[in-house]
TIPAKE-313171 format. One record per residue: x, y, z of N, C-alpha, C in turn. Coordinates in steps of 0.02 Angstrom, whole numbers, plus 50000, padded with zeros to 5 digits. Example, Ala and Ser with C-alpha at 12.3 -4.5 7.8 and 13.67 -1.06 7.14 Angstrom:
<rs>
506604971650390506154977550390506604983550390 506424988850354506844994750357506455000250394 
</rs>
This chain:
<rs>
498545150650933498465143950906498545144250829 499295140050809499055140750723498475136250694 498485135850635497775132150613497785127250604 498275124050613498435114550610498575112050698 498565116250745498695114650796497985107550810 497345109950789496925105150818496765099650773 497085099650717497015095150672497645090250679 497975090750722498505086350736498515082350776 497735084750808497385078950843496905073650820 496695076250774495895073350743496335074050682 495885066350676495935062250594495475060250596 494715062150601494095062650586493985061550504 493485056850490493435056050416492655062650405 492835066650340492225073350325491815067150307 491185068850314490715067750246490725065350181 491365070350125491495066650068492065061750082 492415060650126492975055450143492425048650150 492025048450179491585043750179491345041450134 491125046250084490685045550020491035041649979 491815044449972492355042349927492435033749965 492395032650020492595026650050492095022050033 491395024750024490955019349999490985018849944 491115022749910490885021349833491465017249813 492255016549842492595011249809492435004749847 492155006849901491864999949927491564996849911 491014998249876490254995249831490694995549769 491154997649741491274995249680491654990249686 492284989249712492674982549721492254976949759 491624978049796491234971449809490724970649743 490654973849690490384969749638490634969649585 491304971049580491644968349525492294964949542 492574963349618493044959449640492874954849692 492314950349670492534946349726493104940649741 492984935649779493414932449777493534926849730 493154924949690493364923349628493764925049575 493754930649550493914937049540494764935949539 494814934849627495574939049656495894929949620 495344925649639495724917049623495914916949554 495844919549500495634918749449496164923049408 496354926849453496904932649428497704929149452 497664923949482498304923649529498794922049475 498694916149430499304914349394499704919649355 499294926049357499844933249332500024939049365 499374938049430499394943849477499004949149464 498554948249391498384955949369497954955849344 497454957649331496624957449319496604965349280 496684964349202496634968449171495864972849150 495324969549151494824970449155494364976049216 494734971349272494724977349327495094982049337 495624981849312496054988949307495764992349269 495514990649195495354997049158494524998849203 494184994149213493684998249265493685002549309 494545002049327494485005149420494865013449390 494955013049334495305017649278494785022849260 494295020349239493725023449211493295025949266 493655024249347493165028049403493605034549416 494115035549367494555042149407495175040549445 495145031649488495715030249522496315034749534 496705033049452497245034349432497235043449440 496715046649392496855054749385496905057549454 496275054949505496085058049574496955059449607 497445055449602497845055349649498495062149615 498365062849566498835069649525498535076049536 498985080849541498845086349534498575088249467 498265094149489497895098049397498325100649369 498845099349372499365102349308499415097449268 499455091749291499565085049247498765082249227 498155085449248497735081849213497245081049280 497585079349332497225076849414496745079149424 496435077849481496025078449536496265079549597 496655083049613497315084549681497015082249736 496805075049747496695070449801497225070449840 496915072749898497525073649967497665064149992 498215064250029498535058050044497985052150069 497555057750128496995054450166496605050350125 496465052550062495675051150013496055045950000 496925042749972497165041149944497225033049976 497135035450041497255030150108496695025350086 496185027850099495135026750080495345021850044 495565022649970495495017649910495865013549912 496575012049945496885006749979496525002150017 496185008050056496025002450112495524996750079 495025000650045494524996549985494764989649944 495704992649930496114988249890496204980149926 496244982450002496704978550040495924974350066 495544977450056494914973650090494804966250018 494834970149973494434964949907494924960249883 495744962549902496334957949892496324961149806 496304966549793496094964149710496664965849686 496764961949642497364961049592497444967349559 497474972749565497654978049521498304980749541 498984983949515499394986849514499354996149567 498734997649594498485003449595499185007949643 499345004449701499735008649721500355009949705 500665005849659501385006949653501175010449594 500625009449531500575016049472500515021849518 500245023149556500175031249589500545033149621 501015029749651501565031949687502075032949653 502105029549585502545030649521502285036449509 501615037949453501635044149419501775049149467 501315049049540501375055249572502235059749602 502915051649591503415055349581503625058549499 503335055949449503435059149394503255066349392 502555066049429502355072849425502655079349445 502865077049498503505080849564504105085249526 504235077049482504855078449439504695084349376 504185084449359503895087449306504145083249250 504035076649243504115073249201503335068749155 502875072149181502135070049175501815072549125 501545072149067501265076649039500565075749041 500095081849031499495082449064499175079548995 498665074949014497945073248976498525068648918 498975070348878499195066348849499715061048864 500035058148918500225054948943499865049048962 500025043148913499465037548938499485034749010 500005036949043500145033249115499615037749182 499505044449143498975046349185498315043849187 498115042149128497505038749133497405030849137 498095026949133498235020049171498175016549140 497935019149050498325015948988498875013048989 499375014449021500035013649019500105010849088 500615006049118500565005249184501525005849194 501515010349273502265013349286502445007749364 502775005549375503135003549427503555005749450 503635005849531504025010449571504455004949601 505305005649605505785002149651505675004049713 505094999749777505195002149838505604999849874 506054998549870506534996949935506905002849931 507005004950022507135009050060508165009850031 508475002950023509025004750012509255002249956 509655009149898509725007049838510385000849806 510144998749768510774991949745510844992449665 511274987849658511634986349600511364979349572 511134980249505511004975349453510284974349478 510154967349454509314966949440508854968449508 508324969649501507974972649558507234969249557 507204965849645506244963749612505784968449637 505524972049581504934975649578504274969849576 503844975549619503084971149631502714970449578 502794976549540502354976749465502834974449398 503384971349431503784972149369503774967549307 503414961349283502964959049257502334962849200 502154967049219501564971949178501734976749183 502264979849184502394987449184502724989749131 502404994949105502744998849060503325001049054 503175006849108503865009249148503865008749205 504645007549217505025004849300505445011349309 505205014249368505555020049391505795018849469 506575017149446506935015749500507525024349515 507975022049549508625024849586509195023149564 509595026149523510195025249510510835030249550 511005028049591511545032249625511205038749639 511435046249613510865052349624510425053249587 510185050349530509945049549477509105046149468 508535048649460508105044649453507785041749378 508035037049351507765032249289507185029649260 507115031749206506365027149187506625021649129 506315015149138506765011349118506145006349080 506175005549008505555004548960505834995748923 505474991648930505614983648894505374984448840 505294982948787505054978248730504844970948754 505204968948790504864960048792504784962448886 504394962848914504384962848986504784956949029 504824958449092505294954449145504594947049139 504894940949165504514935249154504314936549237 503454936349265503454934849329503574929749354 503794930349415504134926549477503714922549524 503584918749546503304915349591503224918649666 502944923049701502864926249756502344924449804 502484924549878501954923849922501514928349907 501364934349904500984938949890500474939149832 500664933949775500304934049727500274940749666 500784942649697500854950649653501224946849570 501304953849537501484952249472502344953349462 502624950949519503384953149535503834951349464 504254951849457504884950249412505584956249435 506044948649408506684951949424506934958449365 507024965249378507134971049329507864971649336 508114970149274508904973649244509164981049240 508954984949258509294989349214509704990449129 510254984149144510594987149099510334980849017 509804977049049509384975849005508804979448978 508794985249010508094988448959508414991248912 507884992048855507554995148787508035000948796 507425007048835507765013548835507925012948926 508305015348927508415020448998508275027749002 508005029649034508065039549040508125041049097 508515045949104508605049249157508185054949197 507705056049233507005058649227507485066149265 507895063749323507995069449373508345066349394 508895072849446509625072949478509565075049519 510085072949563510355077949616510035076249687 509805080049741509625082549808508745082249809 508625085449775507815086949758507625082449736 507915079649679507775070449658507575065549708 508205066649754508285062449781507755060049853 507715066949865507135069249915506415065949907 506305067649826505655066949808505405059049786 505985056449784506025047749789505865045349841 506065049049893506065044949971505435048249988 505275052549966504405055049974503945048249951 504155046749878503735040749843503985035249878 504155033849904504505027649941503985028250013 503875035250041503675033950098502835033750082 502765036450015501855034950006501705029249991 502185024949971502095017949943501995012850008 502415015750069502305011850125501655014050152 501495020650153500795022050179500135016250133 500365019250067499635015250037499515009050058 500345006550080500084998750095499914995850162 500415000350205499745000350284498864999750268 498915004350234498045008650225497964999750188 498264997750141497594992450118497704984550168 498324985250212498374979550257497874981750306 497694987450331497114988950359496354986550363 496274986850274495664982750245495884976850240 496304973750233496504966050226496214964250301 496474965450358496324963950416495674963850444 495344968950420494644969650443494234966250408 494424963250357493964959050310494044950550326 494884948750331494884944250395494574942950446 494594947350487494204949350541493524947850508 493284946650494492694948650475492154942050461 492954938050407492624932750392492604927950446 493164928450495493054924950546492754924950606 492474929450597491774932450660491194927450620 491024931350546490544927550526490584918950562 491284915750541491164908750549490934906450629 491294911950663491194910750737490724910650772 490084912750727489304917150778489114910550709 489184905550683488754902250656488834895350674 489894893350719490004887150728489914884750789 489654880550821489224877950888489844872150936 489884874250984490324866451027490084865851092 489814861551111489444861551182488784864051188 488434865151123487994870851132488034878051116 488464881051100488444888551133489114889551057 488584895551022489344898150985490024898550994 490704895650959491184896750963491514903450976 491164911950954491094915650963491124918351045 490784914451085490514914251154491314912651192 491824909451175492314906751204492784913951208 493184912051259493664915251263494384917151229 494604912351192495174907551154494684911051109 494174914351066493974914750998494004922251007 493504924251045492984932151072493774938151084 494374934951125494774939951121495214942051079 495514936751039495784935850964495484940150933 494754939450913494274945050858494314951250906 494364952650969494404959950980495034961650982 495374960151009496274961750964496464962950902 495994958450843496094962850774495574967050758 494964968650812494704976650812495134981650822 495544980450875496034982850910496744987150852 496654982150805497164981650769497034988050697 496214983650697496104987950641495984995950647 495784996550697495755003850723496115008450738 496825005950773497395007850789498035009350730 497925003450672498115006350614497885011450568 497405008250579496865017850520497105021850542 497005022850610496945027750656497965033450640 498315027750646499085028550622499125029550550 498785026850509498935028050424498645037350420 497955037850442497565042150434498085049850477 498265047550524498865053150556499445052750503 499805049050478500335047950421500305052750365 499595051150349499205055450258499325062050288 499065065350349498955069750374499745074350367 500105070850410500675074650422501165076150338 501375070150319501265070750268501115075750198 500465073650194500265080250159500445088750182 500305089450236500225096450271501005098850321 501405094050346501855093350383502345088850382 502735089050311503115082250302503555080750324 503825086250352504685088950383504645087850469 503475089550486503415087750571503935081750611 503375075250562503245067750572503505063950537 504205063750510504485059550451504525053550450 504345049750523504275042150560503685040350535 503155043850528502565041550564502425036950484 502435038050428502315035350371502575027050373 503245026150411503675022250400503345017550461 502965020450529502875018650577502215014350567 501635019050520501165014050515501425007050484 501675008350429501745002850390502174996850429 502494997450466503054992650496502464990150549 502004992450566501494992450624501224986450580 500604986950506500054982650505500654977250471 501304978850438501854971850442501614966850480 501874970250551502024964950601501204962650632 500684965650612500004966550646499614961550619 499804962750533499264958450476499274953450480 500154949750477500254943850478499894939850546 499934941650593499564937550661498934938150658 498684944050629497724943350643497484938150574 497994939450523497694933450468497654925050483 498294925150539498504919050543497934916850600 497784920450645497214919750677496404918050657 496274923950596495844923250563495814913250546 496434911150513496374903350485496234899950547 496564899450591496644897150671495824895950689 495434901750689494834901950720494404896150664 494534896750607494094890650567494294885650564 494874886650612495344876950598495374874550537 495124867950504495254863350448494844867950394 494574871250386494254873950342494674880250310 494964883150364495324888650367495984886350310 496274883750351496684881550299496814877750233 496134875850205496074872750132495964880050092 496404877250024496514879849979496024885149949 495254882349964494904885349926494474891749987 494754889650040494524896950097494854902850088 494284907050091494494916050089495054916050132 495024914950184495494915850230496204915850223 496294910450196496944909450155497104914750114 497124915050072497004920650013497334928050044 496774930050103497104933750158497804934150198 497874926150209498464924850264498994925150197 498974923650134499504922850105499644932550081 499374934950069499414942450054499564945450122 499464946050180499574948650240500224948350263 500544941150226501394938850227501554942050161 501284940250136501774945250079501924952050048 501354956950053501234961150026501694965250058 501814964750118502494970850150503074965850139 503294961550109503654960150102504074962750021 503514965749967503564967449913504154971249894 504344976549986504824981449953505424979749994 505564973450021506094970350043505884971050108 506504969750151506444969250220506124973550262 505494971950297505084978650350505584980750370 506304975550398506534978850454507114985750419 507144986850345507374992950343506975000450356 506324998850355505765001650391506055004050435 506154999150503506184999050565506915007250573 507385002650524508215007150548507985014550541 507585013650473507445019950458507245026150511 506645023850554506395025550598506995029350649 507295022850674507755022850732508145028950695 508275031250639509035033550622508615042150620 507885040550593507605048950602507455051150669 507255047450718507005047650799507845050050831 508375044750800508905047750836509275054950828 509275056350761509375064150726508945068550757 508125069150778507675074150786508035073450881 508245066350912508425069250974508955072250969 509555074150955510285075550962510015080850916 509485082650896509635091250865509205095350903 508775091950944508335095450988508595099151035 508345103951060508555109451090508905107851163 508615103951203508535099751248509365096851261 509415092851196510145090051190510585096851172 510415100951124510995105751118511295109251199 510855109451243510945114451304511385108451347 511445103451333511785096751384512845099951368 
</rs>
């Protein structure tokens, strides 16, 4: 038996995985609530709470110690998403870490003096799966320092003087359309094969982080609409009590469990086996896509007229649950993706070679 054989079963959270899971939990419930997330929308970005969530380590935890880090494995990385996706909070967190941590790769990071490690500086990552020509909408691209996209084999860091103007988005993110051949400076960070590799690495952690916080988005949904359900009465007898309510909320138990459960296998392989499971990153995320959007929309459903005014949590939810996988373009290049690695691992398998 090698030594990952039984860990390829179990995605058991340790002790400090827990510890780490509460403590961003109790911090984003008293410094993000939902006021907070309302209050941030007309820019997407709540500077105040970024430099807080800055000053907990956020940013260093996810780098290696050459650059300054805390070499937080993928799993821990999942935790603080999920925290993200629970509080809705306006911070930039996963696309800066999925940025620096390809800088780091690149060896383009410098340790302790690099303001982007400590989140002084904020970096944006081009996630879409397939690369294009001329302006590009980045999620952070609005407040970002640097935009580290894909140029043909080439990976770019690409610096404004006057930033991109944000865009109007379902998601509420801090999107804007990025030029290229309108930035300041351009640099060329890294080339070639290994570049290129290590892009589609950051591309595939960017889809993980955001499973992991549609995860917490859902369960916090979930959540609020249980509350309303065990308090609203028809005939007598909690709404909760019905059938049409009671199986809906266990379907996005269903949901929420079954995605962790997939993000938490993702971090895993991932980290330890990246070459195993090259789907599975791409698989969660295309999963709480198609998952978030129906348990949010449910979530509104179950409060009826309340649900859907402006000033209900719920909303807030249902509009981020549509948008937030929508940030790095179409799920369904997700999807090809999948199909095109599942079809390569069959036709090279041993199985097919002997046909």
């Amino acid at each position: 038996m090698d030594r990952y054989e039984l860990r390829r079963l179990d995605y058991s959270l340790s002790e400090d995985h827990v510890a780490l899971q509460t403590t961003y939990r109790q911090f984003f419930k008293t410094h993000c609530p939902i006021e907070t997330v309302r209050a941030a929308e007309p820019s997407g970005f709540d500077k105040n709470l970024w430099e807080r969530l800055c000053a907990m380590g956020a940013t260093t935890m996810a780098l290696p110690e050459s650059c300054g880090g805390d070499e937080a494995t993928l799993v821990d990385l999942t935790l603080v998403a999920e925290e993200i996706g629970r509080s809705l909070a306006p911070v930039p967190w996963i696309d800066h870490v999925c940025a620096t941590r390809l800088l780091a790769r690149l060896g383009a990071l410098r340790a302790n003096a690099d303001d982007l490690v400590h989140g002084t500086q904020l970096a944006a990552l081009d996630p879409h799966i397939e690369p294009g020509d001329g302006p590009r909408l980045i999620p952070t691209g609005s407040i970002a320092d640097h935009v580290i996209m894909r140029d043909g084999d080439a990976i770019i860091r690409l610096t404004f003087a006057s930033r991109p103007a944000k865009v109007d988005n379902v998601g509420r993110l801090p999107m804007a359309w990025v030029d290229p051949a309108a930035a300041d400076t351009r640099t060329v960070v890294a080339g070639g094969t290994g570049a290129l590799t290590n892009y589609r690495r950051a591309l595939d952690e960017w889809r993980l982080l955001t499973a992991a916080a549609l995860v917490g988005l859902v369960e916090e949904a979930m959540t609020i609409a249980a509350e309303f359900a065990k308090t609203r009465y028809t005939l007598g007898v909690p709404i909760s009590t019905l059938q049409a309510i009671s199986h809906p909320l266990a379907n996005m138990a269903i949901t929420v469990q079954s995605g962790r459960n997939l993000v938490h296998r993702a971090a895993w392989f991932l980290d330890n086996e990246p070459d195993e499971r090259p789907e599975l990153a791409l698989s969660a995320f295309l999963f709480m896509a198609e998952e978030a959007a129906k348990a949010a929309t449910m979530a509104v459903h179950i409060q009826g007229g309340l649900g859907v005014s402006a000033e209900a949590a719920a909303t807030a939810y249902l509009v981020r649950a549509r948008g937030w996988p929508l940030a790095g373009g179409d799920p369904a290049a997700s999807a090809k993706q999948i199909a095109e690695i599942v079809a390569a691992r069959e036709i090279n398998s041993p199985a097919a070679n002997q046909c």
